[in-house]
N, C-alpha and C positions, 0 to 999 in steps of 0.2 A: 404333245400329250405325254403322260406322265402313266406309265403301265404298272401296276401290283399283281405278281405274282408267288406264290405258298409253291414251293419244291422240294422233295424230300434230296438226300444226298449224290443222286442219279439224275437229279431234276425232271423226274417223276409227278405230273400232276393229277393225273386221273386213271382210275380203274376200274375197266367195267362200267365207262361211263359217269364214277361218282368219285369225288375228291378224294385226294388219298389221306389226307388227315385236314382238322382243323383246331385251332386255339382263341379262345376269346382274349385273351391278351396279344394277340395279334390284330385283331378286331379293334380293341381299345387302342393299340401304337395308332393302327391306318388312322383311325377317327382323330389324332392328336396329332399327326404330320398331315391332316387334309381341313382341316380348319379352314381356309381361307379361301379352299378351292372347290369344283363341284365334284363330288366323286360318282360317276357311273359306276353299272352293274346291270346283269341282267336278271331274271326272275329266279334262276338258279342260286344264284349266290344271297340274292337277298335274304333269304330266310334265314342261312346263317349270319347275318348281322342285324337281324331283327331279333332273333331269339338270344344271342349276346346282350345286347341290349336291353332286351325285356327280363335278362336271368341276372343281370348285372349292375341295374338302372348305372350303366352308362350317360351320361349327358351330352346328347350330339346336336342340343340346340344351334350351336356354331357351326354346324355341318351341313354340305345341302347333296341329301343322295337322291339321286335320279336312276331309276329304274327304266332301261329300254330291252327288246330284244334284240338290238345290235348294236349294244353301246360305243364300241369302236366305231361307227360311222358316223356318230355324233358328238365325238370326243373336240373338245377344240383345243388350242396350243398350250395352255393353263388348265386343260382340265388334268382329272386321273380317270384311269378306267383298271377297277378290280377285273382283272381277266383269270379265269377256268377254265372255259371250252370255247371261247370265242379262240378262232385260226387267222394268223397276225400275218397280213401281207406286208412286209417294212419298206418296201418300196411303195405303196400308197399312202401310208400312214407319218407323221412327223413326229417321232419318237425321239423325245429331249433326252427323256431321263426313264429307267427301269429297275424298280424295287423287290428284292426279292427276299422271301422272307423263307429261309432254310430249316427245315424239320429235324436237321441234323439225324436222322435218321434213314434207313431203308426202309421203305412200303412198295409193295407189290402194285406195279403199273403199266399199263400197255400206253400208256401218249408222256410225251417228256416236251416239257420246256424245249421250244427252239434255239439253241443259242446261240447261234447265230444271228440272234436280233442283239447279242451284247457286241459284236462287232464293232470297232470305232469308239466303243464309250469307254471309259477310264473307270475304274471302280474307285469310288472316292469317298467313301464311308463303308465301315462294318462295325455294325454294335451288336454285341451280342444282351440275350435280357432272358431270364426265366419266363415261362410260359406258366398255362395252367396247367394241361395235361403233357407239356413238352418240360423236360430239364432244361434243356437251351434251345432258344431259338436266335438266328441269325438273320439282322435284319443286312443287305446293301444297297448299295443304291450306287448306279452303275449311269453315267451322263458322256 
């Protein structure tokens, strides 16, 4: 499986329960690097790539999002799973490849990225790209 996660410089994902930031041009990269695959989510996250969508007519007909409450457990070897609050056991799970998309900034956060699940994988792309409400945003992609 193939994990996306949004980190601020701390790798910082959530506070107080709720994302520490978001960009619809991050929105739009995921939907143009998952084209061909199924991208899970769970009911938290969909909203913000529904309301992208709907504020952006984005075109994700080439896209197929599945919404579960435990996308990780239904994730298969070619899927992607947008993960936020879902808690990543890397020993159950077959984690190819880990996309992170960098805020380049600090926000205030009590849960940070495990990184520990980059262990083993080689960082093998970083592009960085303007955002809407970020200056830069940094995409890699860690296998």
């Amino acid at each position: 499986m193939i994990l996306i996660y949004t980190v601020d410089e701390n790798y910082g994902i959530l506070f107080n329960n709720r994302r520490v930031s978001r960009d619809r041009e991050v929105v739009k990269d995921i939907f143009s690097i998952t084209m061909d695959k199924r991208l899970f989510m769970d009911e938290y996250s969909v909203e913000m790539f529904e309301n992208a969508i709907l504020e952006n007519d984005i075109d994700v007909s080439d896209n197929e999002l599945i919404v579960e409450p435990d996308p990780i457990s239904v994730c298969g070897d070619n899927d992607v799973c947008f993960v936020e609050k879902e808690i990543i056991d890397k020993n159950k799970c077959n984690i190819e490849e880990i996309i992170l998309y960098k805020w380049n900034r600090l926000y205030p956060s009590d849960v940070q990225f495990d990184e520990s699940l980059l262990e083993g994988k080689e960082l093998v792309e970083s592009y960085d790209f303007q955002g809407y409400s970020h200056e830069r945003i940094t995409r890699e992609i860690w296998r």
